[in-house]
N, C-alpha and C positions, 0 to 999 in steps of 0.2 A: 534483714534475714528473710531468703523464702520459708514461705509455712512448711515446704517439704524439709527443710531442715531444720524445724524446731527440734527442742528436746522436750522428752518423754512428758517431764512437769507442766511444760509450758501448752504442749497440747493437751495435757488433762486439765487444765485450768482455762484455756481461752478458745481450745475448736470449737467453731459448732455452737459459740454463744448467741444469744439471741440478744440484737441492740434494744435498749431503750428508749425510744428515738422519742420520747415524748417527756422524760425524766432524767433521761444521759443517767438511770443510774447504773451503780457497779456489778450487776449482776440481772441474768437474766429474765424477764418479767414473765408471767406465768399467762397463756390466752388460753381461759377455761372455755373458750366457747365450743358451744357441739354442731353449731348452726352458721356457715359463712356465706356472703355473698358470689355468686354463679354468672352477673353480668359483669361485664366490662372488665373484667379480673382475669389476670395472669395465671396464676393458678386457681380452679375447682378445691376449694380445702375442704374434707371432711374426716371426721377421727379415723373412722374404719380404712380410710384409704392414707393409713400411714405418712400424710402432707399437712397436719397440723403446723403452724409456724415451732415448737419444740420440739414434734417429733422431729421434724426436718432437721433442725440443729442439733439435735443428740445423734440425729443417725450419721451426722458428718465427721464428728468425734470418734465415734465405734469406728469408721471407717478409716479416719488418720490414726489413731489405735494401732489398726492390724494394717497399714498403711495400702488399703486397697482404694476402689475407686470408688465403693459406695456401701452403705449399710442401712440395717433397718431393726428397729425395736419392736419388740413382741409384749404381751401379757405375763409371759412366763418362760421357763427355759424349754418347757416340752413345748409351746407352742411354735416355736423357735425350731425347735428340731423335727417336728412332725410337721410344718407346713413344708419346708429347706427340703426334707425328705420325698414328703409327696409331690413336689413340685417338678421331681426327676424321674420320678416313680411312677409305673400305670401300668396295667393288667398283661401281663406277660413279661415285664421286667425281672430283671434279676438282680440283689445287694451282695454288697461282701460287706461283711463287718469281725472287726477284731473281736477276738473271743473273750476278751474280760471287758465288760462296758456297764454305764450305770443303771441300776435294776427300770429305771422310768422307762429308757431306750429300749430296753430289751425288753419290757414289757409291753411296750409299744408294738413290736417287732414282732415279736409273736405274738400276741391277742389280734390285732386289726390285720395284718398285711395276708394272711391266707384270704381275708375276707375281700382284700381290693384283686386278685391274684396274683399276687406280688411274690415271689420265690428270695428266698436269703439263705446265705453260709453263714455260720461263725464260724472262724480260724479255727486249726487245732493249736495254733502257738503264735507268736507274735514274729516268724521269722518270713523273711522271703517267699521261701516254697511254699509256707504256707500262706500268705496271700495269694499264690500264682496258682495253687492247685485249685483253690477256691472259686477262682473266675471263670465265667462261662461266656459262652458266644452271647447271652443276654445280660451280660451285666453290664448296669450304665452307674452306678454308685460303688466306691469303697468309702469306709464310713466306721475312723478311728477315735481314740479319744486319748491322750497320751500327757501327763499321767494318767493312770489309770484309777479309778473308784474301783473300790479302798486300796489294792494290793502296790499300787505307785509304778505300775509296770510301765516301761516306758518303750514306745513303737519308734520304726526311724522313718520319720516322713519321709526322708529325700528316699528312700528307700520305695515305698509308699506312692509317691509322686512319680517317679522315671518306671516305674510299672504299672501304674494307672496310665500314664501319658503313650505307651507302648500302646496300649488296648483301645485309646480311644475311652477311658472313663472318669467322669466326675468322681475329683476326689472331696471328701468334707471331715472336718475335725471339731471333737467338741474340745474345745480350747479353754473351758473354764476352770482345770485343777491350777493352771499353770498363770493365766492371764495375760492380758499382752505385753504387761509388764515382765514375764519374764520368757516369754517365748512368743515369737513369732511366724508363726506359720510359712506364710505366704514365701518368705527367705528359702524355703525348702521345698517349693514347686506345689502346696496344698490350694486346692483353688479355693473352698468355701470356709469360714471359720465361725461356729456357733458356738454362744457362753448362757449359760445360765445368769443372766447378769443381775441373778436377787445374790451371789457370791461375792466374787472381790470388788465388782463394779459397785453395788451399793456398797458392802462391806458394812453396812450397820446393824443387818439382820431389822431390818422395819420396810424392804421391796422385794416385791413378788415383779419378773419381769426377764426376759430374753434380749437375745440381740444375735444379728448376724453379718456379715462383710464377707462381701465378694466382687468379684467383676461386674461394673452396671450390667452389663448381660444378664448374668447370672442373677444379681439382685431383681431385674424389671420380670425375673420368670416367678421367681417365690414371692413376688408382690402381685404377681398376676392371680395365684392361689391365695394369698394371704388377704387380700382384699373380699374374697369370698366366704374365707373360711371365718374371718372376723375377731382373730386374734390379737387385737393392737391394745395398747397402752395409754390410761389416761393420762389428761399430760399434767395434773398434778403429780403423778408416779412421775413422770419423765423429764419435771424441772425436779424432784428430789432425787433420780438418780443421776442427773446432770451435774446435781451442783456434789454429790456425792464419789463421782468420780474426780473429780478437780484434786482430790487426796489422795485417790488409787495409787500411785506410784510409790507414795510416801509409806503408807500403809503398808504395802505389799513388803516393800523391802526390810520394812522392820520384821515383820512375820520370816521371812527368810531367816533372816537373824538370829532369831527366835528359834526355829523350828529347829536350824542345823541344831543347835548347841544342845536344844530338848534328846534329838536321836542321838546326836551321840552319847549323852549321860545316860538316855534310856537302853543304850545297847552295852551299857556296862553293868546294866541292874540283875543282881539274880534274878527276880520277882517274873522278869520281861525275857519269854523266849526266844523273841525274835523283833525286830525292828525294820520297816520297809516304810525307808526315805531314801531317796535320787540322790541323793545329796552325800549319802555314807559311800566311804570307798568301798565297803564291804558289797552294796547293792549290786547283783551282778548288768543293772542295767548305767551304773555311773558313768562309764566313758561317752555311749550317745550323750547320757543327759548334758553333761559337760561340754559335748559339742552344741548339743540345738539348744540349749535353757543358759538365759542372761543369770538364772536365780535359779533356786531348785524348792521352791515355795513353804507355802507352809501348812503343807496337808500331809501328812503321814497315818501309819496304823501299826499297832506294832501287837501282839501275841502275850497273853499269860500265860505265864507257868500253870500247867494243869491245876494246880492246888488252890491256884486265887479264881472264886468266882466272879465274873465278867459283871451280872446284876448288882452284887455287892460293893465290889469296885466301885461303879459307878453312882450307888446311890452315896457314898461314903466322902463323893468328892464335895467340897465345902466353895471353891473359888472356880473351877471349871464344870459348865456347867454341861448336864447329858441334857444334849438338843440334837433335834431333826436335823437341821441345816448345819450351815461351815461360811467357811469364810468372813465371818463378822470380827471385828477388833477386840472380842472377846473371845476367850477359848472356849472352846467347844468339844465334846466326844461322845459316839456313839456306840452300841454294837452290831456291826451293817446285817449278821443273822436274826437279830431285833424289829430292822429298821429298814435302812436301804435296799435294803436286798432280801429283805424275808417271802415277799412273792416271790422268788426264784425256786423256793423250795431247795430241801435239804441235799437232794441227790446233787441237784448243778451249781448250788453253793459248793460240797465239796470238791465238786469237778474246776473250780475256777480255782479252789483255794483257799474260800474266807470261810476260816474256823469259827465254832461256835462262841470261843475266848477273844477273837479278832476283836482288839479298839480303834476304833478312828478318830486320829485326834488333829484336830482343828485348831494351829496355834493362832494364839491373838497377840497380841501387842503388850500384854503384859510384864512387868518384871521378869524377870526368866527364873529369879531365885525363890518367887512368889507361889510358880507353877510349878517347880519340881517341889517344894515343900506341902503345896497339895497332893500331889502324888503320893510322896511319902507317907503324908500321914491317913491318905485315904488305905493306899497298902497296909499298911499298920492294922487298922481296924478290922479289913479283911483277915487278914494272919491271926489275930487275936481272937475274932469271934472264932474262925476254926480248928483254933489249939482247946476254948472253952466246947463247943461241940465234942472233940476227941476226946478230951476228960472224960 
């Protein structure tokens, strides 16, 4: 079988491995070295220039992943997006970026990019015209993320691609709600694809770490900045998220699982005003997702009823735990007016939609019967301290 027609498991378990050519053992050997030899050598190796022998085989993975021609590992997922960014990016340029994106991005976006003279839109909606009214004779990025952090909004690439390709623009996605396990970008004309890959790629919640896949082209431009800017990973981080992806599929698809069946119990609960997963036929964005997502993952957020406080809630939960991050094989919830998104401030929080009761909840791999009975009785506790307060 060619490598181009493995399945999904077999490339998370064998791309990209590194031989053992001295042990023949079954898994790839770790070369902590920070110091290589410069003569007679094929390649110059050095950490910071991303050609360590495991960076190299991890970035061939992320790149049969998102089935591009090449990729490359970062320190973290903003290092990953802010080198990808400025490597397109430069003083008179213009961005377009969808208007609900993750508070890092966007804090990104506006704190540094006045300072390079770098101009950006965000959309007023996620539709056509408002990508196209957004564009300007200086824009060389569009720059979506779909689903979307926290509200699950979903953008249509192909949409997205055949109007960046009209203009002559780099299009980039951060692909990490979805993962490549259940969406694939590239299928849909997106040139560049960045993940936050401390999420589903480790999925343990114990790595901090990015990653990116594009055209060698496009890869030798954000290596040419990245190499400078000195964002790389070391490669104990890069044999434990190598050997942490080999599960990714496995992983992800139980969360699918998982999550459907969470949104839809939790969109019958009184307690829960509203529920926003891809996945519900209710979500007014299901039929895209249906067409672009193999899954529809396992990140949703869903809305209290005014009367349940959100802090309460979540200190009340006993098995789910309130964490900063997502996608670990443990559930996880947040409140992104708390957390993710609390630099955004309260005006452009409401202006995107994520309420102050807004939960984001991270399904993991758990019992399903395990994690609504947490819910339950975390609700419980809520409703009873506030029935003793009204006494």
């Amino acid at each position: 079988m060619s490598k181009s027609n493995q399945g999904l498991n077999t490339i998370c378990t064998h791309t990209g491995e590194v031989k053992d050519e001295q042990f023949q053992g079954a898994v790839s050997p770790i070369f902590m070295s920070s110091s290589y030899a410069f003569m007679d050598v094929d390649v110059k190796r050095y950490p910071r220039y991303f050609n360590t022998p495991n960076q190299e085989g991890l970035s061939k993975k992320i790149a049969a992943l998102e089935k591009t021609e090449a990729g490359m590992i970062f320190g973290s997922g903003m290092a990953a997006v802010s080198t990808t960014l400025l490597a397109f990016l430069r003083s008179g340029d213009h961005i377009v970026l969808q208007e609900t994106l993750y508070g890092g991005t966007y804090n990104l976006v506006v704190e540094e990019f006045d300072k390079y003279g770098i101009t950006y839109t965000f959309t007023e909606d996620l539709s056509e015209a408002a990508f196209a009214k957004a564009i300007t004779p200086q824009t060389k990025v569009i720059y979506i993320e779909t689903p979307s952090n926290p509200l699950m909004k979903v953008t249509d690439m192909e949409m997205v691609s055949a109007l960046a390709k009209k203009h002559g623009i780099v299009t980039m996605i951060d692909n990490t709600f979805a993962s490549p396990v259940n969406q694939k970008p590239k299928d849909f004309g997106i040139d560049i694809m960045i993940h936050s890959a401390t999420k589903y790629m480790g999925g343990h919640s114990d790595i901090c770490a990015g990653a990116v896949a594009a055209s060698q082209e496009h890869i030798d431009r954000i290596w040419n900045l990245g190499k400078n800017l000195g964002g790389s990973l070391s490669d104990l981080m890069v044999w434990m998220l190598e050997r942490s992806i080999k599960t990714m599929a496995l992983r992800v698809k139980a969360q699918n699982r998982n999550a459907k069946k969470l949104a839809k119990w939790l969109d019958k609960k009184e307690q829960i005003d509203k529920v926003y997963y891809p996945g519900l036929k209710s979500h007014p964005d299901y039929a895209l997702a249906k067409k672009q997502m193999s899954g529809f993952g396992g990140m949703m957020s869903f809305e209290l009823a005014p009367h349940i406080d959100a802090e309460e809630f979540q200190k009340a939960l006993k098995l789910i735990k309130p964490s900063m991050s997502l996608a670990g094989v443990e559930s996880t919830m947040l409140c992104p007016a708390q957390t993710s998104h609390f630099l955004l401030g309260e005006e452009e929080r409401a202006k995107q939609g994520i309420a102050d009761g807004l939960i984001r909840f991270s399904v993991g791999i758990e019992e399903k019967k395990d994690l609504m009975a947490d819910i339950d009785q975390a609700l419980e506790v809520v409703l009873k301290k506030a029935t003793i307060v009204a006494d």
